[in-house]
N, C-alpha and C positions, 0 to 999 in steps of 0.2 A: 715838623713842617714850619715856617717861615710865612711870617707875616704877610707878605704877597702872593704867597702859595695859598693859602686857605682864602686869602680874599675871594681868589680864583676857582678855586673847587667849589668856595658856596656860591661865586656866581653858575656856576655848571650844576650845582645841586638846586637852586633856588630857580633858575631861567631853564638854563641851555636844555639838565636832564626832562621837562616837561617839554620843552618845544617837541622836541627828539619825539617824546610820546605820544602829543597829539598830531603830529603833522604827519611822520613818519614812520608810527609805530610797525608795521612790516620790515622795514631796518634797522629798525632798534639796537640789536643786537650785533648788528653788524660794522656798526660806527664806532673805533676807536676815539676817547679822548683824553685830554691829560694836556701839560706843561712841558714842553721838550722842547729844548735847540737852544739858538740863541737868545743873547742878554742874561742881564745878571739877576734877574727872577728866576730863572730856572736853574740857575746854581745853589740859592737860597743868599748871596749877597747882595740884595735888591738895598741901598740906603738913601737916603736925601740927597747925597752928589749925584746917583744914579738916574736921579728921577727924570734928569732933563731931556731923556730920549727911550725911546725901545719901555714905556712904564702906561701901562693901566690894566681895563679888569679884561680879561680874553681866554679863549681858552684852543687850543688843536684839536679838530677832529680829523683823523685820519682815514679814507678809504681805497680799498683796493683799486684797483683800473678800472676793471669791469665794474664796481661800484660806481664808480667816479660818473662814469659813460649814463649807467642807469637813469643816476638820480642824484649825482653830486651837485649837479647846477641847483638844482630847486632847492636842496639842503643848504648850499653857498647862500642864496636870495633869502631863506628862513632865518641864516645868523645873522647876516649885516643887518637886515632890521632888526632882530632881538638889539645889537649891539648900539644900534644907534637911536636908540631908543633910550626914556629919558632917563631909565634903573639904571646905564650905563653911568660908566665914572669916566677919567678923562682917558682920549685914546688916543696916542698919537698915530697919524699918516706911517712911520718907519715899522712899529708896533703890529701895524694891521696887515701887512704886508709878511709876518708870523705868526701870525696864530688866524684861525678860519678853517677851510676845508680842503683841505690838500691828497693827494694821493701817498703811499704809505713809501710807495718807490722812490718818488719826486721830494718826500720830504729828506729822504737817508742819501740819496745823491746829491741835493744840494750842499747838504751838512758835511758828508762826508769828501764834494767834490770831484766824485769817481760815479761814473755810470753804474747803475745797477736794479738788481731785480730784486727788490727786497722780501718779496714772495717767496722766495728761492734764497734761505738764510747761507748764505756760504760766498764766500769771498779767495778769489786765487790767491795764491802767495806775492804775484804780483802786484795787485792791488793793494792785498794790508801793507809792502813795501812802501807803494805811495800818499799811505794815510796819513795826514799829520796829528798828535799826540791829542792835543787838543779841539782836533774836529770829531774826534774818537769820547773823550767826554764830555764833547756837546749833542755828541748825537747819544745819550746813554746817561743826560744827567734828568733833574726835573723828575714828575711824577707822573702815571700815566692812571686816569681815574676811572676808567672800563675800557675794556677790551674781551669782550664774548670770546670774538672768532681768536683772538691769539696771534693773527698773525702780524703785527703791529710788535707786539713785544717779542713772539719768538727772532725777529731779529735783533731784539732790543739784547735780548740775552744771551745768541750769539755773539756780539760783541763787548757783552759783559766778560765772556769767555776769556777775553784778553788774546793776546797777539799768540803767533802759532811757533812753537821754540826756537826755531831757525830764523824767524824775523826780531825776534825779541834777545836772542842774543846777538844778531846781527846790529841791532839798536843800541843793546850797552857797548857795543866794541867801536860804535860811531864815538859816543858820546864819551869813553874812556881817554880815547886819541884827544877829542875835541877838548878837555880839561888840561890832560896833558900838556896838548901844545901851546895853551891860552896860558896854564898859571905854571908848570913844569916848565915851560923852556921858554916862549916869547915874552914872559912879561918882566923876566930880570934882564933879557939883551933889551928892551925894549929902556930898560929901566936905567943903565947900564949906559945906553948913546943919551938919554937925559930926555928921550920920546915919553913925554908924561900923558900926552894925547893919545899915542898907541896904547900905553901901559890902559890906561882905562879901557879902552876897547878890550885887550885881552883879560882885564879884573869883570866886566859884562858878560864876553860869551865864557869866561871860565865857570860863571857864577848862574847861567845858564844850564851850561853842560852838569853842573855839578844838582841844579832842581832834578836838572831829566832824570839824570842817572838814579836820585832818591826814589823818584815816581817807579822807574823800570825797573827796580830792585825789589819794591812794594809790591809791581803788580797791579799799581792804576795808571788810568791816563790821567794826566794833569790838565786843567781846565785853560783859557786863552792865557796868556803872558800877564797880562793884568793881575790876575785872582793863582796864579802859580804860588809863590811866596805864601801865600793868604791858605790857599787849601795844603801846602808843604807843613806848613805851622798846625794844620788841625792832624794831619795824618803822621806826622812825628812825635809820636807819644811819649819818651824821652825830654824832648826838646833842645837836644843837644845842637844837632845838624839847624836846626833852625835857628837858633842863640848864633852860632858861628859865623853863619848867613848871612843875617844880622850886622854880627861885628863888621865882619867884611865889609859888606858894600857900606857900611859907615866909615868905615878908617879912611884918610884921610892920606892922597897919595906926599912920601915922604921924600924928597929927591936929597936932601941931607945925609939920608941913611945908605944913599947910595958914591958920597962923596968920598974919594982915593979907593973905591972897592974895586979891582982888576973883573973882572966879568971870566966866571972860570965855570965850565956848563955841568962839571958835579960837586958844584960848592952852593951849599944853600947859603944866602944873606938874610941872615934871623934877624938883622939890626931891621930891619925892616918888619914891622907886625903884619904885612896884608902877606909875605911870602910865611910866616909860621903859621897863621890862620888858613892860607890854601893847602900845606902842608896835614894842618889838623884834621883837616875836613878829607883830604885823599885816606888817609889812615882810617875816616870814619865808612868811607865809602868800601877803601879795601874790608875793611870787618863785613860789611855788606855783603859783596860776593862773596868772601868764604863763607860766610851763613849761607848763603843760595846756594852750594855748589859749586859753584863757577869756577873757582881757583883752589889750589892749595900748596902755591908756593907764594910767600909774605914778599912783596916787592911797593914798595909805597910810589913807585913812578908807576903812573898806572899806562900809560902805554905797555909798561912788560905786561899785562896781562891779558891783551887785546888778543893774542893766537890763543891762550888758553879758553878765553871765553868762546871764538871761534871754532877751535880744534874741537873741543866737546860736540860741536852742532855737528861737527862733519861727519864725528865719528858714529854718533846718534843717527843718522839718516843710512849708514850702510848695512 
């Protein structure tokens, strides 16, 4: 647990869990609480640059609808005062506006940005379609410090589940294309007409496509754009794909290495280190699928694998 995380539990241990006792003890049990959603406390990368927004002591209590209706307002009027009260530490106006009394619905819908019941743990194939990676673990990161009733985290654990096989390979085969045509194929024409501004666009979303696809191979969601790289680096135990990563977006675009070279679309240009570091890294990725399944014909241009990753889902559903 993480220095701002325990700050938080002991103020929930030391204030909140007594409020709860004396004022509301008939509910007791029935109020979810904990550290969920946004900012970067509830990831556990809370540091000194962090602090200047979304930072002090607070904590979520979550209630049902019908909770909410009962007796949320009076619970709502028990925290703010606890919080503003003088044990509190500093809280910013953006902060306060996350953490307090929320309903369990209202908090999974705004996170997740999709309507829903979260009473009712299940999600169409629709909707996990329209989820973004990162709304996914921010709704499922953080710690949740009681929960009686359960139903506060049996959502939590549905979506622990992770994505349903036909959306999750439907995701690697976005993100295979999306590498593909970022470092495979537009970034040597790009390179090639002397476009060093495109080129870095496609060295971006290639170097993008290439986090996700680590995360979807894993089996997690990847946390906001920000803390991606940062949680890639804890959950690559190797450190290979994150070393490369690394190199990559450090190298230094070379337009020399691209001087008298004809632009020919199955000729790699290795004089160039950012096209043999995206080469290395597709090779790491393809090792990837074939560990999962997913393939089992070697093609380092990973567009060729984009039906087989597909074909398997199709054939799995008949």
């Amino acid at each position: 647990m993480n220095e701002v995380m325990e700050k938080n539990r002991r103020f929930y241990d030391d204030f909140v869990a007594g409020m709860i006792r004396s004022r509301f003890p008939e509910y007791e049990s029935r109020i979810a609480v904990g550290i969920v959603g946004e900012g970067s406390d509830c990831f556990g990368y809370d540091d000194e640059i962090s602090r200047d927004h979304d930072f002090g002591t607070g904590v979520c209590l979550w209630l049902t609808d019908e909770d909410m209706t009962r007796f949320g307002g009076r619970l709502s009027e028990a925290y703010n005062e606890l919080v503003d009260s003088a044990e509190r530490s500093f809280f910013t106006e953006r902060l306060r506006e996350r953490r307090g009394v929320m309903t369990i619905s209202r908090f999974y819908s705004n996170v997740l940005n999709v309507e829903i019941d979260a009473e009712k743990p299940v999600l169409t194939e629709e909707q996990w379609y329209k989820l973004d990676h990162s709304c996914l673990k921010t709704a499922t990161n953080g710690e949740v410090f009681r929960d009686d009733s359960d139903v506060f985290t049996a959502f939590r654990r549905y979506l622990m589940g992770y994505y349903p096989e036909s959306v999750w390979r439907a995701r690697i085969a976005e993100q295979l294309h999306g590498y593909a045509s970022a470092f495979q194929v537009n970034y040597a024409r790009c390179m090639s007409r002397g476009d060093t501004v495109a080129a870095e666009l496609c060295r971006a979303r290639g170097i993008s496509s290439a986090m996700e696809l680590f995360f979807l191979l894993k089996r997690e969601y990847p946390p906001y754009y920000k803390w991606t790289f940062r949680a890639l680096g804890e959950l690559d135990a190797e450190g290979i794909v994150a070393a490369k990563l690394r190199e990559l977006s450090l190298e230094r675009i070379r337009p020399e290495a691209w001087e008298g070279t004809r632009y020919l679309p199955n000729r790699l240009n290795y004089k160039d280190r950012i096209v043999s570091l995206s080469e290395e890294i597709a090779c790491e990725i393809e090792d990837m699928l074939a560990r999962s399944g997913l393939i089992r014909v070697r093609g380092r241009y990973l567009e060729s694998h984009v039906k087989a990753v597909l074909g398997e889902a199709a054939r799995s559903s008949v």
